[in-house]
Structures are given as structure tokens and as C-alpha cells.
N, C-alpha and C positions, 0 to 999 in steps of 0.2 A: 543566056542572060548574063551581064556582068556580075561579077559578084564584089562586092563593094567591102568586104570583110578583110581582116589583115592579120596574117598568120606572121609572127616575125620571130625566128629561129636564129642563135649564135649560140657561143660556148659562155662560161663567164665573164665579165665584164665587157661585154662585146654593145654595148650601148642599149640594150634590151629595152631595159624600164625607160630611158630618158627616150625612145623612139617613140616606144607608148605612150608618153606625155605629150609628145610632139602631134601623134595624133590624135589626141583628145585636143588639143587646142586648135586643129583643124576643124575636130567637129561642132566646136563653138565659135568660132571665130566669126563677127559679126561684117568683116571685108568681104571681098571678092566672093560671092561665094559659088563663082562658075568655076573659078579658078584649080587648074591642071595640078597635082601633087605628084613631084617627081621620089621616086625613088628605086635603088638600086639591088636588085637579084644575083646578081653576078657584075666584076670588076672591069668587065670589057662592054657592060652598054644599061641603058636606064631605059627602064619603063612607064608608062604614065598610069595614074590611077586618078577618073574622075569621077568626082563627089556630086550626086544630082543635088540642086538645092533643097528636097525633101528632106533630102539623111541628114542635114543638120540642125544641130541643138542649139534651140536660142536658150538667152539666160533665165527668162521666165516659167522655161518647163522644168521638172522633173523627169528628165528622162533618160540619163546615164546611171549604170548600174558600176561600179567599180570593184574589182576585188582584189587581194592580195593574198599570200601564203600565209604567214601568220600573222602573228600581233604586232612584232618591230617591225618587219619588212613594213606594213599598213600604215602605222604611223609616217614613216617615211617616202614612203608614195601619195600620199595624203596631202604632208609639206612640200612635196616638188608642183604638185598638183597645181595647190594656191598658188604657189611661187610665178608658176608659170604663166596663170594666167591673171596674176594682181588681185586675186582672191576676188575674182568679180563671179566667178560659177561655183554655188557651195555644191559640194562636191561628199558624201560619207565614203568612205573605204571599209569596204566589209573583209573578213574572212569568211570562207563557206560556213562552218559552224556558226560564225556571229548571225550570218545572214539565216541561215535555216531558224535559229532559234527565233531570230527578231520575226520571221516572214509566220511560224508558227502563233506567237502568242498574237500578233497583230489579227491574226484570221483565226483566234479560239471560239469565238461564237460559229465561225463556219463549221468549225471539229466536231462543236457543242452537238451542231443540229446534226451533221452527217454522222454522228457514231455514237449519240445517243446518251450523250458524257452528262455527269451533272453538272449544271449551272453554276460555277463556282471558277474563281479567279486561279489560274497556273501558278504552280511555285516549285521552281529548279531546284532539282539536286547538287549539290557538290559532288565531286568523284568519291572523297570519304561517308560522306554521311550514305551513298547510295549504296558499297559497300557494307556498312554498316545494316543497314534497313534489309539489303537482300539474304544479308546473312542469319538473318533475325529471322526474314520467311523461309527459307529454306533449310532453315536448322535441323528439322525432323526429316529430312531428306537426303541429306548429303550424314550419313553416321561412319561411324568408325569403317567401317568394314569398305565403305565408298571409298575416304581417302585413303588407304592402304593400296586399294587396288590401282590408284591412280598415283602414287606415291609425291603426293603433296600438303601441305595443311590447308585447314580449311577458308582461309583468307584468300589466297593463293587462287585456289578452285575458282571461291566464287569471284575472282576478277578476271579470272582467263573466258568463265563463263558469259559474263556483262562483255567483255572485250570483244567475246562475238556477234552479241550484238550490235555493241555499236561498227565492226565490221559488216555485216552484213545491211546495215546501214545503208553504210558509204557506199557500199556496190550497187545498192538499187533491189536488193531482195530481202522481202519480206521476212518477217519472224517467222510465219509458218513453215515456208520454206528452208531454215535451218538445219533440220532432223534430215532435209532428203541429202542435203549437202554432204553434212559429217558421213551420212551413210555411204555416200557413192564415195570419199576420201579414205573410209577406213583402209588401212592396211597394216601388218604385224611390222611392217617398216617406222610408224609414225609412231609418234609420243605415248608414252603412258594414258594420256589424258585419252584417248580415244579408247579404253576399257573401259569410260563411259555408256552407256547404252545413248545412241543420238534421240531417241525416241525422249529417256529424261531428261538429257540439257532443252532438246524442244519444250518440252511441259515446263520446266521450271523456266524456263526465259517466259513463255507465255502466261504463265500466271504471276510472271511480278511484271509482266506490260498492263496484264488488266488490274493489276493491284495499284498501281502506281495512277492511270488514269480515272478509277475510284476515286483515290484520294484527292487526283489535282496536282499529281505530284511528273516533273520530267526531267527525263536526263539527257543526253548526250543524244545518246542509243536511239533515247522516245523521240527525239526532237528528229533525230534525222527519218527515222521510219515513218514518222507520221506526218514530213511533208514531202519528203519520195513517193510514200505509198496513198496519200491521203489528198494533200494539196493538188502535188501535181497530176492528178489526174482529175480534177476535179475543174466543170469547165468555169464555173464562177469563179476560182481564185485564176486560171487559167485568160480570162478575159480582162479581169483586173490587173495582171500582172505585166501585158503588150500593151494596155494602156498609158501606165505608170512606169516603162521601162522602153525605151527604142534602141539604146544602146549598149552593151556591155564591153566594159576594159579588164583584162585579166591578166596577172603579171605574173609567171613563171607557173602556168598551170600542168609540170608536169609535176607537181607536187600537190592535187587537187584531187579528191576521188571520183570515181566515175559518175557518182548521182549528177558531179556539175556539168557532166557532156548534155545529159539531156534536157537541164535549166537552160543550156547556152545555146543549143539547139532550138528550143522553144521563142528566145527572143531573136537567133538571126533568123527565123521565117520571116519575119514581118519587119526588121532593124537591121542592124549592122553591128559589127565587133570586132576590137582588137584585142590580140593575143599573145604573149611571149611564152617561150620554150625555148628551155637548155636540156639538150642532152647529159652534158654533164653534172649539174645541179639537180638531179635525182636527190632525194634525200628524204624523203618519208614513204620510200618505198616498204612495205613492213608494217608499216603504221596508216594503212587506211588509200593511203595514194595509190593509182594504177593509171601509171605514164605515160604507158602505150596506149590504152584505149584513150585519153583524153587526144593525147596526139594524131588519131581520125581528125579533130576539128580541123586538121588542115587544110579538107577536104572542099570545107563551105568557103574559103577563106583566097586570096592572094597570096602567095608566098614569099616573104624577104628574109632573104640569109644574108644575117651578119655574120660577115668572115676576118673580118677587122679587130685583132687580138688588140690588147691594149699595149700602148709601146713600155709603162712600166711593169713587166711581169717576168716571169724566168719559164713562162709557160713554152714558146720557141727554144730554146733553149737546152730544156731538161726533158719535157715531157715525152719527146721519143724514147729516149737515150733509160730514164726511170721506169718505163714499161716494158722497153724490153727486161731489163735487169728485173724487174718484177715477173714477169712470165715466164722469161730464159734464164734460169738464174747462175745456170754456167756459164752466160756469156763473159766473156772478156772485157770491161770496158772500165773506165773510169771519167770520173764525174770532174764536171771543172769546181775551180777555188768557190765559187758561191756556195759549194755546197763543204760544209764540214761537219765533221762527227764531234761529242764528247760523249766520250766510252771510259766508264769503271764498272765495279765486278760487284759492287751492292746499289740496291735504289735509293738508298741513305745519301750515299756517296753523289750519285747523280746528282738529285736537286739541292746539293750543296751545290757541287760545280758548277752549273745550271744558274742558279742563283747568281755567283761570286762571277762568271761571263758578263750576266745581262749588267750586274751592277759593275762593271769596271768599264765596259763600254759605254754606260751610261754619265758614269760620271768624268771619263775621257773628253766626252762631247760628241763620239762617233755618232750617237743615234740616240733619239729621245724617247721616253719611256712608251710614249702614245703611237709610236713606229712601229712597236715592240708586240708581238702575239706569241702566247707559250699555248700551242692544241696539245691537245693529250686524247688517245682512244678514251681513257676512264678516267677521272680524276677522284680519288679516296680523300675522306676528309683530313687525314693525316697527311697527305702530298700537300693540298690546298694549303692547310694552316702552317705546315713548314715554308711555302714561298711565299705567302703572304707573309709571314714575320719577316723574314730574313729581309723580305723587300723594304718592307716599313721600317726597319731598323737603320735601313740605309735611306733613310729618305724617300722611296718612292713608291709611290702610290699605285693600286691595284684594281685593277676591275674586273672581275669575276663575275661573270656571266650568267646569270641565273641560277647564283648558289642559295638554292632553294635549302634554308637550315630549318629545318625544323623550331617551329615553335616554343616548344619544351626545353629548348637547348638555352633560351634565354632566363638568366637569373630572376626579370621582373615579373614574365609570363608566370614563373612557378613561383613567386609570393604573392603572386593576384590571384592564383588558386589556392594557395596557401590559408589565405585569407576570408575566402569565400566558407571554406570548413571551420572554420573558428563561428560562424557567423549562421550559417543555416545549420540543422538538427541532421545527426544520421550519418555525419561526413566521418567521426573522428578515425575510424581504420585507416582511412587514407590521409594521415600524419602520425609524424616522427618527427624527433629531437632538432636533425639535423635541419628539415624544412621550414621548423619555425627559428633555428639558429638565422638562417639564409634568409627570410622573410625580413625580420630583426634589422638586417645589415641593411637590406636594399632599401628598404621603407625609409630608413633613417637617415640615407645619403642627400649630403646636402652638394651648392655646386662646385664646393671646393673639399670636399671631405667628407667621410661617414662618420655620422654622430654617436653611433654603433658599431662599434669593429670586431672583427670575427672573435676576436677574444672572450670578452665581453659577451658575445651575442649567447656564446656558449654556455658562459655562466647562466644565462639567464632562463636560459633553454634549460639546463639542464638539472636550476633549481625553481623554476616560479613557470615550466608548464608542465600542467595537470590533463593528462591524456583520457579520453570517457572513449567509448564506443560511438555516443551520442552526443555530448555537450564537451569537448573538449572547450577548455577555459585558459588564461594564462592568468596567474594571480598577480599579486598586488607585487611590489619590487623589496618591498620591508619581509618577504617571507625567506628572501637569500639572508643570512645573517649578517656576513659582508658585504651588505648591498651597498654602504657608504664605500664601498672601494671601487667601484664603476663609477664615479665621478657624475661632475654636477651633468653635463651634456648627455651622457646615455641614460642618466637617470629621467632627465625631462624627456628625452625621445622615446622611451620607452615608456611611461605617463602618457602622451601625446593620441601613442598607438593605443594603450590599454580604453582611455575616455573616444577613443572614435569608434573599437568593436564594440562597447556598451554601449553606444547610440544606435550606431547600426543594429546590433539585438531586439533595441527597444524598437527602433522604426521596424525591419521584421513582424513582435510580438504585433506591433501597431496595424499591418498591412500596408507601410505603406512604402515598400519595396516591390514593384511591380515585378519585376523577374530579376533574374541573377544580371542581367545583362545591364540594367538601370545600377546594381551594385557596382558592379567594375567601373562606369563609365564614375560614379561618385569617388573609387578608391582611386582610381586615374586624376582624379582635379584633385584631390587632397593630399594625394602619397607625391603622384609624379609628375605633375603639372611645374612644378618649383622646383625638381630635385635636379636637375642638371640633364636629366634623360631628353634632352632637346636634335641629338643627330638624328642624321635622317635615318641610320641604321634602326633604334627602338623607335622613335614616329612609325617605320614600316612594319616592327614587329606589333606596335601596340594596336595600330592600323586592322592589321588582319585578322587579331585576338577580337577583339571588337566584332568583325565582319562576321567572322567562323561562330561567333555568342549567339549574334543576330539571328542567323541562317539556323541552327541548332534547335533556338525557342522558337522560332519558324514555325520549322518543320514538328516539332513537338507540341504545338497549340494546333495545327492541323492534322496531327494526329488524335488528338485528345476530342478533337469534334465529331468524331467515330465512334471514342471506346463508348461503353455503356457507361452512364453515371452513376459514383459510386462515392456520391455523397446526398443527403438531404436535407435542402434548404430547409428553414423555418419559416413556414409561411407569412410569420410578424414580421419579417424582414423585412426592409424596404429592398425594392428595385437597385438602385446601389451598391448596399452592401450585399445583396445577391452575385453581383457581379463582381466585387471583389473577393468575398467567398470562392468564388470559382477560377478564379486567376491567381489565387493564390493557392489552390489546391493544385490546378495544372505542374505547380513548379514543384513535382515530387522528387523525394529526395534521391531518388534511385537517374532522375535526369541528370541531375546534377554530376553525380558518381558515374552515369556511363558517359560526358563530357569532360571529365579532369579526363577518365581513361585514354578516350578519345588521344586526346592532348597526348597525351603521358607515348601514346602507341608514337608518337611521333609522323603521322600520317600527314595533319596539316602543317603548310609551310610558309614561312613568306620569303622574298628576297631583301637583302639588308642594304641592295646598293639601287639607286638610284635609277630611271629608266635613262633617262638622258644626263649622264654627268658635266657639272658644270665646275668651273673655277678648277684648282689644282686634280681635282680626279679626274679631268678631261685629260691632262697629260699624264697618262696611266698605263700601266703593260696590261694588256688583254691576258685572261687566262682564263681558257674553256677547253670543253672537249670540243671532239671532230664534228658533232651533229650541232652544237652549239654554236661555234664559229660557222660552218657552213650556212646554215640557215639566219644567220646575222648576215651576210652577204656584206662583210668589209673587207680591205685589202689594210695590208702592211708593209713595211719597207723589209721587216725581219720576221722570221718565222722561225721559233724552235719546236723541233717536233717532238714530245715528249714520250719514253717508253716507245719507241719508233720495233724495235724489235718484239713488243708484244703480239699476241694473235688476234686480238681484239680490234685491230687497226681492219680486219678483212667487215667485221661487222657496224662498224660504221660511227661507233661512240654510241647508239641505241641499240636496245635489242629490239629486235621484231616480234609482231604481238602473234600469237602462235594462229594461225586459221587464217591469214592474211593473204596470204600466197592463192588461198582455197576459193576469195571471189574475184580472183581478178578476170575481167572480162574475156584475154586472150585464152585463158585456159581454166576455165572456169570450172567447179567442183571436179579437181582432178586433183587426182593425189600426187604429197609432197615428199621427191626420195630424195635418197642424202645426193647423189649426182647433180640434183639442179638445186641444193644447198650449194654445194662447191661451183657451181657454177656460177649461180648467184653471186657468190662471195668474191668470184675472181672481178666480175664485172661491178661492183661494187668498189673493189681499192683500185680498181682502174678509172673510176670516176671521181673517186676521192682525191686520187694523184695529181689527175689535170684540172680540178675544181680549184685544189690549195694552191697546183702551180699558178693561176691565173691570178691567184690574190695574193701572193709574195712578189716583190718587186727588185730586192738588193742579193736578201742571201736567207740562207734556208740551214741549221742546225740543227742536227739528225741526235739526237740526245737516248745511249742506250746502254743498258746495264746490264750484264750476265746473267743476273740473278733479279729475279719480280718479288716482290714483298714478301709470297710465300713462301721464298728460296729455290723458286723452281728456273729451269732454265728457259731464258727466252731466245727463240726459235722461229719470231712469227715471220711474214714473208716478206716484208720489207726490209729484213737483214742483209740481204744482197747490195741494198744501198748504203749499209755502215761499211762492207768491206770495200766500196768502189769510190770512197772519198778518203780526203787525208784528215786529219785528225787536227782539234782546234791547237793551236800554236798556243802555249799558255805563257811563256816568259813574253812572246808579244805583248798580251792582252793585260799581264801580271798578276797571273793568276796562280794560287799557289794549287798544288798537284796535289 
């Protein structure tokens, strides 16, 4: 029997995704539809593949399933999608996680009946809060004497624990089956972490699955186990699903984990489907993907290899020539002019130079900022904020790639918590001088100035607030003796702020502050709706604070519908105030205190830059690491490869979640020795080399220092490439040394 599936294989940039688009507009296409689709296996002759008129999707159905790698990649195959076809087929692009989650809560009544769950609406975890929550069940469990023997804290523990969950997830096997796994892996070769008994990470993962579907509550882990192990064998979602789906498109599925072989299996019996795969574009190997066994689907499928490099890349070029040097690193060779070093003897020293290159060719005219990519194996918050200044001082603009900052780092985030302790009962331990100095400054900014400057703020702090355990207060501004020396402007803004926590107090006293999260959204239209905080940078962080508030009282009101009641209404009450009685009792004061914590731990995060940059930060220098850039899947005219000599470049710019290796299909619960670490690792910056060469197009600057931040020497294995180029020309460029 023919098989009408389409397997299509090249390296990067090699037309992948746009071949996939081309065949989804085949399958829709309301022309010809006998009509023969040529295309090409090999460069010496064409093949035909025809399409019976069944296999195709008219616009009226629902019947293409689309998926992408992540979140950017999705959006972006999304828009090519409409593009292509005049936006006349709506079309969603899922990622497997968005899709498991959506395909779960859609089919909870089916879970309901088949496992017995109570009748009650799902509500997702976040990564932190669900750390937070496991850590809280497993408290009595995991004691001193545990983490010693596993030599980690107890944070740590329990996300490597959850991590194998959602591991064993993505592989397709069951929770129970976790214990036999670790057991047939142990060896005195393998991590600390395996002086665990596998018998109790089994129990403790299984009683916070059944803990978790008690409350109503899923994460990541639950979502994918419970439509691996639940849905898809189950023949009613199973019948609904070849109904509602005839096709599926899947873009770069060697970065996909194995549960998706047996989804994509399930709709080409009865459909048809396309497929892309790069060998070289591995990149969440570690993290849940298993490449090889997705790469079976070739099996169902046609086969087309794109061999067709793209003509701007330095991948012909360099990529023999860089491998060998990376494997033989005695060989003899050197690199042509596209490739140059800049080498000094501190990492200081580097991204100055580094810096002082990009901005003199930039403002030469050789090359525009938006040409421009600086990858780094790791990037520290200290490297970041040293090239982003230096950039911005010079005029150019920055785009940092998913610099997920921490919350707590933002001055407005910790006076909206600041703020909240003045206001509820119980808070005061968690302030100090300096926070309501800080508080004082931010609150007061107006869009051209602070009507409150640290000065000032100081004074004020450090004579008119009154610190309690329980009722911290800020008094009256006549209680400083010099208060007439703060002038007329701080005096009013400090008035302003005193008459809005006495309201708020009194609405409190009143009940009518429904939770903390109704407060913020009030201190937010009153403090910073008008204050100038209008970029998109605090929009995102205020954004998220918001979001992470939400989620928090959530999950803490669904909590609260369990504990025992430990209050007693008055039966005179009316129905009303019974209910607000009880909603304002939920909000105790110990939630409150483990959400600043929360916060404070710096766990949640937002990004400050833009998904899609528009206007002047469109023409911007890219700065990410190596897993970041790779999985953005953009090309540049210039590449500087940052800390090129560290060891960290073999690992990928991520680390790998530890038990990763332990489900993948080819070699499945079998133990991990340091041998096929190192092997791993070589096959790893051998994919990294020809991945980055395909997406640099001019020239490539191997940027490396002596000495690594710690002072230690750097040694990693793409060293062989700073000795085998010549060295940037700086009186060229005018660059001082």
C-alpha cells in the first residue's frame, strides 16, 4: 500500500519548515485535487507522490493537527501558515505539552469517570508553587540524615525528584513503574542521588500524584502521565481523537519526546502526516526528548532529503575543517580570515573588547546591530549587564533572549510588597528601614522626577516609621522635627501615601478587600498607573506579579476547601456576610508571608523584553546562550562566540535533568557511565558546531580569555579553534588594546 506520509530530513536551514508549509497547503488546497506532487530524494531524479482525493482537508473541517518545538518556533510557523494560505484555514499550532495539557482538561470528565476523581474543576500548577507544595508533603520524609546522604538541600531533592516525573512522563512510563527503573540504573558509578532507596522516591512521587488529583490540582508531570497512561488507551478519547484529527504536521520532531511517536502513530493509521527532522538540531536531548526513537516515524512515512545547504552560511566552508580540529586537536590546520579570535588573559578584559569590536563596526557601517549575535555556553548576570550597558551607552540596542530576571529584582515588585505589610496584620518581621526608604522613592515617582529622593526618603524612614511585629505604622511627617526641611513636594507625597494606607486599613477593617491580589491591582492604578512606569520592561514585570498573585490565591482557596473549618459562623448572620467571613479568613496571614517569601526566593520570573521586538529594538544585537539561540532557530550575518574556551560549550548552554538518559527508548533503564557522558558530550559540540555554522553567514569571532571568572584556567575543547585563527586586527577596526 502506498504510503502517503512525508518524512522530510536536512540539516539547518535546509528549507524544512517552509517544505512543511508547502505541504500543508497541498492538503488544503481546493484545485486539482488529482493532481501529481513532485518532489525530490536525491539530485539526480524526482519522484512522484499522489495525494487520493480523500487525504484532503477541505476548509470546513477540523482536521489538521499542527505541532511545533516550543513556544517561538509555534508562533512562527503559525504566521507562515496563514501567510501561506491567505488566512482562509484556521489553523492552532500546539507544542506537545500545550497539547497534552489542552487534550487533558478538555477530556476531565472522561478522567472524572475512569479513575474515580472528584467532580471538581483542574487547576495547574506552576513549576514553583508545585515545588513549594511537594516540599510541604514530603517534609517529614526527606530529614536531615536523607540529604546528607545524597549531599544536596532539600529544594534541590525535591525537583530532581518531580523532574523524574515528569521524565518518565514523556517516555511513556507510568509512575509505578519508576522504582523498578532507578533499581535496574543503580550503580556506585551514578550520582549521589541514587543512595536514595528507589522504593521511596517511588512512594513519595505516588502519593503526591494521588495528592495532587484529590485536590484538583496538575502539573506538568500529571498532565503528561495522565494522557499517556489514561487517555490514550482509553478507546472513547481514542475514537474522538481520528474523528477530530486526519492530519498531523510536525516541525523539527527530533526535539519531541517519545509519548509523541505513539499520538502520531495512532493518527497516521487512519490520516496522513508530515514531518521534519534535523539531525543536527538535537537540542533538548537531556530534557525530556529522545530523537532516535521519534526518528522510527520514518518508517510510516516517504522519505525527502534536503541536502541543499543554504548559500548564505559558512557551514561548507568551516564545518569539516572545525571538527576535525575539535576531535584531532593535533591536527595541523588553519582557519580562513571569516574566522578570527579576540583573546586576553581576564573575562573583564574580554567583554570590554567584545563590546568596543561590535560597537566600532557598528558604527563604521560594516554591519547593523540586528546582523549581529553574541552565543555564550552560560551567561552570568554580571557578563549580561556589563554588554548591555556598554551597548546602550553607545547607542545600541539589545535583545536578550529570555532574560528571565527575577521578580524581586525589580524596585516596584518589592514596594508592592512593601506595601501589602503596612496594610495586613502579622507582616511587620518582614520589614526594615531600608524597604520602606525604597518603597517612599518608588511610590513617589512621578514622569519626570521623584517627588521623594533617596535622601529624603531616608530621613523619613528613619524618623516617622514605627516598626511592631504586628501593626507596623509610618506616622505622621510633623513627628521628624525637621520635617519642614523635606520641602513642600515630599511633604505632599508622603501625605498622599500616608491617607491611602489609612483607607486601605480601614477597607480591610471593613472586609472589603477581597484578597491581597484585589490590593495590588488597587496599589497599581493609584501608585503606578501615572508614574511613568509605562515600558514594556515593568508592564511585563507588573504583568506577571499579577499573574503569580492570581495562581497563589488559586491554589490557596483550593486548598482551604479541604482544611477542617476553624472558624465559627454566627448563626444571625446572614448568608453574605457568612461568605465574606470566610473569604476573608482564607487570606491568613502566614499566606501572605510564604508569598513575599516565595518572591523574595527569587524562583518566579518574568522577561523584560518583548516577544516580538518592534521599532528601534528590532535593529538589535542578539545576546543568548547556545540552547537559547539554537532553539530560536535564527540566522546572522556575524557571530561572536563568547568564553569559546570554556568546558561548558560540550554541554550545550543547559544542563541535563539527571534520569534523562535512564528512559530513552534505545536504551532504556540502563545505567549511565561516565564513558557515554563523554561520548555524549563529543556528539553533542559536534552538533552544536554544524547547527551555529549553518546559521552564520559572513564571519564568526571566537572571543576567549585565560582566565574564567573564577580565575581558573580555561581549557574547554574548542580551544583548538583560537589557536588555528589569526587574531582580530584592532588598529583596523580602532580598537584600543
Amino acid at each position: 500500500m502506498l504510503n502517503h506520509s512525508l518524512w522530510i530530513e536536512g540539516p539547518s536551514r535546509s528549507g524544512k519548515t517552509e517544505r512543511l508549509v508547502q505541504q500543508f497547503c497541498i492538503w488544503v488546497n481546493n484545485g486539482d485535487q488529482n493532481q501529481e506532487i513532485f518532489y525530490t530524494t536525491n539530485p539526480s531524479r524526482k519522484n512522484t507522490l499522489s495525494i487520493p482525493k480523500s487525504l484532503y482537508l477541505q476548509h470546513n473541517e477540523l482536521g489538521a493537527l499542527v505541532f511545533a518545538a516550543n513556544g517561538d518556533n509555534r508562533r512562527e510557523l503559525a504566521d507562515k501558515i496563514v501567510t501561506a494560505t491567505w488566512g482562509k484555514y484556521p489553523v492552532k499550532v500546539k507544542t506537545p505539552l500545550g497539547f497534552f495539557q489542552d487534550e487533558v482538561i478538555l477530556f476531565w470528565p472522561l478522567l472524572i469517570e475512569s479513575l474515580a476523581l472528584k467532580a471538581q474543576f483542574p487547576v495547574r500548577l506552576r513549576p514553583e508553587t508545585e515545588q513549594e507544595l511537594a516540599t510541604k508533603l514530603w517534609n517529614s520524609r526527606l530529614d536531615e540524615e536523607i540529604l546528607r546522604s545524597v549531599g544536596m538541600n532539600q529544594s534541590r531533592l525535591v525537583r530532581r525528584i518531580l523532574d523524574l516525573m515528569q521524565l518518565a512522563a514523556l517516555s511513556g512510563t507510568s509512575c509505578e513503574d519508576i522504582s523498578q527503573v532507578l533499581t535496574r540504573v543503580s550503580s556506585p558509578q551514578q550520582d549521589n542521588f541514587t543512595n536514595l532507596e528507589p522504593d521511596l522516591i517511588g512512594s513519595l512521587l505516588l502519593d503526591w500524584r494521588s495528592w495532587c488529583l484529590d485536590k484538583g490540582f496538575l502539573t506538568y508531570g500529571i498532565i503528561t502521565e495522565l494522557y499517556g497512561q489514561n487517555l490514550l488507551s482509553d478507546n472513547n478519547y481514542l475514537s474522538r481523537l481520528k474523528k477530530r484529527y486526519q492530519a498531523v504536521l510536525a516541525d523539527d520532531v527530533q526535539d519531541y519526546p517519545a509519548l509523541m511517536r505513539q499520538l502520531f502513530e495512532l493518527i497516521l493509521d487512519d490520516g496522513v502526516g508530515a514531518f521534519s527532522y534535523n539531525p543536527d538540531g538535537i537540542i533538548r536531548l537531556g530534557l525530556g526528548a529522545d530523537p532516535n526513537y521519534m526518528e522510527g516515524l520514518a518508517q510510516h512515512c516517504q522519505r525527502e532529503t534536503l541536502t541543499q545547504l543554504p548559500v548564505s552560511s559558512l557551514s561548507d566552508l568551516l564545518s569539516n575543517s572545525m571538527t576535525q580540529l575539535v576531535t584531532e586537536p593535533m591536527t595541523l590546520l588553519s582557519l580562513p580570515l571569516s574566522v578570527q579570535s579576540i583573546q586576553t588573559t581576564s573575562r573583564a578584559a574580554l567583554l570590554q573588547e567584545t563590546a568596543e569590536v561590535i560597537i566600532k563596526t557598528v558604527e563604521s557601517g560594516i554591519v547593523q546591530p540586528q546582523e549581529i549575535a553574541i552565543i555564550a555556553p552560560g551567561l552570568d548576570a554580571i557578563a549580561r549587564y556589563a554588554l548591555i550597558e556598554k551597548f546602550t551607552k553607545a547607542g545600541i540596542a539589545v535583545n536578550s533572549l529570555q532574560d528571565q530576571r527575577p521578580l524581586i529584582s525589580s524596585p516596584i515588585v518589592r514596594a508592592l510588597l512593601t506595601l501589602i505589610t503596612l496594610v495586613y496584620p502579622g507582616l511587620g518581621r518582614l520589614l526594615d528601614r531600608d524597604a520602606i526608604a525604597e518603597m517612599l522613592v518608588v511610590l513617589s515617582r512621578k514622569p519626570n522626577n521623584h517627588e521623594i529622593d533617596p535622601v529624603r526618603a531616608g530621613l523619613i524612614a528613619d524618623y516617622c516609621f514605627q516598626p511592631h511585629p504586628d501593626n507596623p505604622n509610618l506616622l505622621s511627617v510633623d513627628t521628624f522635627e525637621r520635617w519642614d526641611r523635606l520641602g513642600y513636594a515630599a511633604t505632599t507625597a508622603y501625605g498622599k501615601i500616608l491617607k491611602w494606607l489609612e483607607q486601605e486599613r480601614s477597607n480591610y477593617e471593613k472586609r472589603l478587600i477581597p484578597t491581597p491580589v484585589s490590593f495590588l491591582y488597587g496599589a497599581i492604578e493609584y501608585f503606578i498607573a501615572d508614574a511613568g512606569y509605562s515600558n514594556y520592561e515593568q508592564l511585563a514585570i507588573l504583568r506577571q506579579l499579577l499573574e503569580t498573585a492570581q495562581h497563589y490565591w488559586e491554589i490557596d482557596t483550593r486548598l482551604n476547601q479541604y482544611a477542617s473549618p476553624k472558624i465559627s459562623l454566627n448563626s444571625s448572620q446572614s448568608l453574605e456576610e457568612r461568605e465574606k467571613e470566610a473569604v476573608y479568613k482564607q487570606d491568613k496571614t502566614k499566606t501572605i508571608a510564604d508569598f513575599i517569601g516565595l518572591l523574595r526566593k527569587g524562583t518566579v520570573t518574568a522577561s523584560p523584553y518583548p516577544i516580538r521586538p518592534i521599532g528601534p529594538l528590532a535593529n538589535a544585537v542578539t545576546l543568548a546562550t547556545i540552547f537559547q539561540y539554537r532553539s530560536l532557530r535564527h540566522s546572522h550575518s556575524w557571530h561572536f562566540w563568547l568564553d569559546v574556551g570554556s568546558p561548558l560549550w560540550t554541554k550545550g548552554g543547559a544542563a541535563t535533568l539527571f534520569g534523562s538518559m535512564f528512559f530513552l527508548q534505545e536504551r532504556f533503564a540502563q545505567p549511565w557511565s561516565a564513558e557515554d557522558e563523554k561520548s555524549a558530550e563529543d556528539e553533542r559540540l559536534e552538533r552544536i558546531i554544524a547547527d551555529l555554522l549553518a546559521r552564520v553567514s559572513d564571519k564568526i569571532y571566537l572571543c576567549h580569555s585565560e582566565l574564567a571568572v573564577n580565575g581558573q584556567e580555561q581549557l574547554g575543547s574548542l580551544l583548538p579553534l583560537v589557536n588555528a585563527c589569526v587574531g582580530v586586527d584592532n588598529e583596523e577596526l580602532g580598537v584600543k588594546s
